[in-house]
C-alpha positions in Angstrom: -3.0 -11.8 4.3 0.9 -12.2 5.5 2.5 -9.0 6.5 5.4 -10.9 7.0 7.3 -11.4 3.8 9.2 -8.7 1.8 6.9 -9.0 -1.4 4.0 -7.2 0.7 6.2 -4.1 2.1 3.9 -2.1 -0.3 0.7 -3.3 1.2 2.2 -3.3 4.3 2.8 0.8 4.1 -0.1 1.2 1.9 -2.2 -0.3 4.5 -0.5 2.5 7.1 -0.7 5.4 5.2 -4.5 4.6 4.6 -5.7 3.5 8.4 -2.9 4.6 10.0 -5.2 7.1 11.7 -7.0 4.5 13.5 -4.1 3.1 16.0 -2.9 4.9 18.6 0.3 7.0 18.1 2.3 4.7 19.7 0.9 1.5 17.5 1.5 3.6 14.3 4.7 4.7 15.2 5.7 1.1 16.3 4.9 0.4 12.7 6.2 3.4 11.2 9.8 2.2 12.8 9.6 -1.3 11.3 7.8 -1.2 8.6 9.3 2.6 6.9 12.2 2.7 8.8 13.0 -1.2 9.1 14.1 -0.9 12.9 14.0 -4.0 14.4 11.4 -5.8 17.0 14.8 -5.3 19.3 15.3 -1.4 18.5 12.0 -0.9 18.7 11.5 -1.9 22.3 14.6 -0.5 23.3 13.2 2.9 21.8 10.2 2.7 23.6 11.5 1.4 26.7 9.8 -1.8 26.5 10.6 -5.8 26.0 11.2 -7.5 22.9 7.8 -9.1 23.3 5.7 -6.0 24.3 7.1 -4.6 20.9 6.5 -7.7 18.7 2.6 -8.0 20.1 2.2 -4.3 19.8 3.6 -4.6 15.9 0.9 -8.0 15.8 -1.8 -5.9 17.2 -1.6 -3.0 15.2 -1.0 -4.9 11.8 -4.3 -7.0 12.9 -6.0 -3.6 13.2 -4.9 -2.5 9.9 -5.7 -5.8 7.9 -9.0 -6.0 9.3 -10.0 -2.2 8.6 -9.1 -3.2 4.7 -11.0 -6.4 4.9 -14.2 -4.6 6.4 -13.7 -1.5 4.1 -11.5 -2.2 0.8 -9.9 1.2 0.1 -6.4 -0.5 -1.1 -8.2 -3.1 -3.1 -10.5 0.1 -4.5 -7.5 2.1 -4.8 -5.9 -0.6 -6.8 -9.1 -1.3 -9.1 -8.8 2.1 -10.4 -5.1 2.2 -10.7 -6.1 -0.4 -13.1 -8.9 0.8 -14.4 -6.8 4.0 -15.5 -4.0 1.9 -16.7 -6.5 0.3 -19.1 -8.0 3.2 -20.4 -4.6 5.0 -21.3 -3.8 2.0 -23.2 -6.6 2.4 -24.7 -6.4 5.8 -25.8 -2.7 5.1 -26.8 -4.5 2.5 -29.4 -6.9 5.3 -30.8 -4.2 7.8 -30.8 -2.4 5.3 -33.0 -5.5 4.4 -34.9 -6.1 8.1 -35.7 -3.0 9.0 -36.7 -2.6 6.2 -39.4 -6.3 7.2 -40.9 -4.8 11.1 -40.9 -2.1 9.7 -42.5 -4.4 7.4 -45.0 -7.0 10.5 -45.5 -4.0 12.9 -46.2 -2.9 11.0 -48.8 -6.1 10.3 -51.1 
């Protein structure tokens, strides 16, 4: 999975605001900065008074961390299956809503 392209900024903080909790404070705020607030690898270090490359392999660290804690436990993907799952079956009452109203409708006129 690429974290690197703006079609995966959802995953990206959805895979913060779920493991978050497992990097350290300054990893999830390092991530907080780019990936909520897109600060820069640049502003980043500057912020925490490091180099451009301490920040960008603190960034690659912690987003390793977070990818693999959804590949060993699947909460997104399970989040996401019953997202799903719900949007189905609200479609699918929507049908028999539909459904019942026409036989009312049918019923109320014999």
């Amino acid at each position: 999975m690429s974290l690197d392209t703006l079609a995966s900024r959802d995953q990206q903080i959805g895979l913060l605001e779920r493991y978050g909790k497992l990097l350290t404070d300054r990893q999830r705020r390092a991530l907080e900065l780019h990936w909520v607030e897109d600060w820069s690898i640049s502003e980043i270090a500057d912020s925490q008074g490091t180099s451009r490359a301490a920040a960008h392999d603190l960034i690659r660290r912690a987003s390793a961390t977070l990818i693999e804690s959804e590949e060993r436990l699947g909460l997104l993907a399970e989040d996401r299956s019953r997202r799903d799952a719900v949007i189905r079956l609200g479609a699918e009452v929507s049908g028999l809503q539909k459904r019942l109203r026409h036989l009312e409708l049918q019923l109320s006129r014999l």
